[in-house]
Structure formats: C-alpha cells, structure tokens
C-alpha positions in Angstrom: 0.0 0.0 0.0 0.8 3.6 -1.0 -1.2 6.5 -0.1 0.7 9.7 0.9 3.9 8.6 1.3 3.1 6.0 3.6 4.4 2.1 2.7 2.3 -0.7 4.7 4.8 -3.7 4.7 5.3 -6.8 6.7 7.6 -6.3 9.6 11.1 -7.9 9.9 13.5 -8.7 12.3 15.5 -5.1 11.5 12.2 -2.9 12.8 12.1 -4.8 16.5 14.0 -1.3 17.9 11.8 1.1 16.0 8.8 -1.2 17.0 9.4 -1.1 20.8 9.9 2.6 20.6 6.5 3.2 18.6 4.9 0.7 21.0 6.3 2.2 24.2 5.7 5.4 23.7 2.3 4.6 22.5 1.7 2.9 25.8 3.1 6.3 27.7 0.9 8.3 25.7 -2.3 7.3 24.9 -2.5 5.2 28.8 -1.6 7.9 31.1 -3.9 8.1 33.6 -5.7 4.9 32.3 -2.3 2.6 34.1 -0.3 3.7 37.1 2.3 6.2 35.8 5.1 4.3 37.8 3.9 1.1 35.7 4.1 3.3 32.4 7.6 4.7 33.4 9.2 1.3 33.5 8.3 0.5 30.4 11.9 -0.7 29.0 12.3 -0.3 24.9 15.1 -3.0 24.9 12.7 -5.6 26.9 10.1 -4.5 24.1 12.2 -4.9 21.4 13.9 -8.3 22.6 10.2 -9.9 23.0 9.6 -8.9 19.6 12.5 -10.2 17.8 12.0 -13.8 20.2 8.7 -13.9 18.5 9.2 -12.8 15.1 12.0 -15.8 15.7 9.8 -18.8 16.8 6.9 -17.3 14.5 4.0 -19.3 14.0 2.8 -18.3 10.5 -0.4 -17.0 12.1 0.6 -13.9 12.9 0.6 -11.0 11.2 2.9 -8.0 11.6 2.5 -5.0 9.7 4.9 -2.0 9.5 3.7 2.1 8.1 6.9 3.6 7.0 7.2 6.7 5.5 10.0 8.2 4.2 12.2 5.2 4.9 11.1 5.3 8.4 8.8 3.1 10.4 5.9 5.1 12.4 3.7 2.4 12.8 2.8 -0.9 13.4 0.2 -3.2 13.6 -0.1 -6.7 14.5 -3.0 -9.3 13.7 -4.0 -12.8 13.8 -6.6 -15.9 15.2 -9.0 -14.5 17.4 -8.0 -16.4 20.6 -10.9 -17.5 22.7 -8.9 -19.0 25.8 -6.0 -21.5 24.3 -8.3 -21.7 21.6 -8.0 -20.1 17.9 -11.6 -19.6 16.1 -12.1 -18.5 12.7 -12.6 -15.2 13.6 -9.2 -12.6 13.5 -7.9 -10.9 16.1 -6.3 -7.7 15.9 -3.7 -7.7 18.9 -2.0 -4.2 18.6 -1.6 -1.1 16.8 0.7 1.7 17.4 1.6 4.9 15.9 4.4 7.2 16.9 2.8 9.8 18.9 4.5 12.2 17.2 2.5 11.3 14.1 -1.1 11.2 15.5 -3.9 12.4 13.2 -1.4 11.5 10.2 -4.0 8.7 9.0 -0.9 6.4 9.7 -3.6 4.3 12.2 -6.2 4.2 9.7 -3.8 2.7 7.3 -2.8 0.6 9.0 -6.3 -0.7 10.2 -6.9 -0.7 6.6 -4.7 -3.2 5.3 -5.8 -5.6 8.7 -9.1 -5.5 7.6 -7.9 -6.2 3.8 -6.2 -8.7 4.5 -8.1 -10.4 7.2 -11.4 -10.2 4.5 -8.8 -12.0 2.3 -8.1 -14.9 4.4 -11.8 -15.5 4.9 -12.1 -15.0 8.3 -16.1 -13.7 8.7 -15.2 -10.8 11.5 -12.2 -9.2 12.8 -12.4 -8.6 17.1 -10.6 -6.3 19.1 -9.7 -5.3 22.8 -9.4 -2.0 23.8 -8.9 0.0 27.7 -12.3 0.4 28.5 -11.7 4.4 29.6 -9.7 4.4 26.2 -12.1 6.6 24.4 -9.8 7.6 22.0 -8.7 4.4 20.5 -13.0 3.3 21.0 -13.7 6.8 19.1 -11.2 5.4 16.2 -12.5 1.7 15.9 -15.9 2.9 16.0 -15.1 5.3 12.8 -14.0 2.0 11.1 -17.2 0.2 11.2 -16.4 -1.7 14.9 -19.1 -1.7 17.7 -19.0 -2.7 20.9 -20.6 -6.6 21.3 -20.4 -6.1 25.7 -18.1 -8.4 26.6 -15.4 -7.2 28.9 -12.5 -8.5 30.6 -11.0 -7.5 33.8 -7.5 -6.3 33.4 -4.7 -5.1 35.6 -1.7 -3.4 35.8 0.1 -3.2 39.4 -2.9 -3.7 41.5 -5.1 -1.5 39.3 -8.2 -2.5 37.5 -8.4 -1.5 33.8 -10.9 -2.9 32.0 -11.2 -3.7 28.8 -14.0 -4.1 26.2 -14.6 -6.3 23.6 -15.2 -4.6 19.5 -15.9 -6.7 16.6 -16.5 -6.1 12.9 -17.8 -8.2 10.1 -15.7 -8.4 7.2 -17.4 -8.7 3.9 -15.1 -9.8 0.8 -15.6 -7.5 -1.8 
C-alpha cells in the first residue's frame, strides 16, 4: 500500500527497535492516567524490542505483523491474527495491537494501517475481525468505532500493578468484496 507517502509492509527482524519505541511510547501516551504512571515509566524499549524479535523468531505463521513507513522510516505498526478465545483459535481474526508514533497522530498512519488488517483479514476469509481495547480508552473506542467496529459487551478484567483497567470487547464483520 501507497497513499501519501506511507508504505504498509510486513515487519522484519531489522524494525524490532523502531517497533518497541512506537509501542512504548504509545503505551506512555495514549495510557496515562488509564495505568499507574510508575507502571508506564518502567516501560523498558530493549525488553520491548527483545520480545519482539524472540517472537518474530519462533513465528507461527499466524501472525501478522505490519509496518507504516514513510519516508524510509517506520511510524507504525500493527499486528493481527486468530481470534484467541482462551487457548483456543476460532475462525474469527484478532487484531492484537496497533501503534503509531505519537509524534504522528492524526497522520491517517492508524487508519492505514487498520486498513490493510481489515484487507487482509477479508482476504483470508475470516467472517469478523475482534478487538480489545482500555475500556476508559475513548480515543482508541472513538477510532474503531469510525471503522465500522461496535462494541458486542463483553469485557475482561484487566490489571496493571494492582489497578483494574478494564477492557471491552469490538468486533466487525468483514465482507469480501
């Protein structure tokens, strides 16, 4: 994909660094004052980064990992797969993460990258993509629900050092076009 600069491409062992950075600073941005800030500050980049290249490493096939690069330079990523209900995959698709650099919000770099999960997910005949978001996040539910996800209720409980932080379950169908 090529819209305005921006490259969508799978993700290799090389963007691990840029990855962590985007995902870390992500989390420190668009979680403060969802997750204790002391949780948030540890957040290492190099722990990031070596989790990503162990399982880019032992990779499973299933999972996807997308990169937005513009300009020769990595400002995104996204990562997508079998919708995991418990240890057990369904034919639904799962999209686990996405990240842009906060320095590039509003950018469309998100919506790209959304774009091409969808696309691809459609693809592989899977009938609807589900996602979990931060339950306070309305942000990131503001931006699923402009591309076409809802809410279906179910939540999970989720914490972070003794914290609750909720999350709530979005789906999608995907129609192939």
């Amino acid at each position: 994909m090529d819209d305005d600069h921006l490259r969508i491409r799978e993700m290799t062992v090389a963007d691990c660094g840029r990855v962590a950075e985007i995902r870390v600073g992500g989390w420190r941005t668009a979680y403060r004052g969802l997750m204790p800030q002391p949780y948030l500050d540890g957040l290492s980049v190099s722990e990031d980064a070596d989790r990503h290249r162990a399982r880019l490493a032992q990779g499973d096939g299933l999972r996807v990992d997308l990169i937005a690069e513009r300009e020769g330079k990595a400002v995104g990523w996204a990562c997508h797969g079998p919708y995991r209900e418990g240890d057990t995959r369904t034919e639904d698709a799962e999209l686990y993460a996405i990240y842009v650099d906060p320095g590039q919000y509003g950018a469309g770099i998100g919506r790209a990258l959304l774009k091409e999960s969808i696309r691809r997910c459609t693809a592989d005949g899977h009938p609807r993509m589900l996602l979990w978001v931060l339950k306070e996040n309305a942000d990131a539910r503001r931006f699923y629900e402009r591309a076409g996800f809802l809410p279906d209720g179910a939540e999970e409980p989720f914490e972070v050092d003794g914290v609750a932080v909720p999350e709530v379950r979005y789906v999608r169908e995907l129609i192939a076009a």
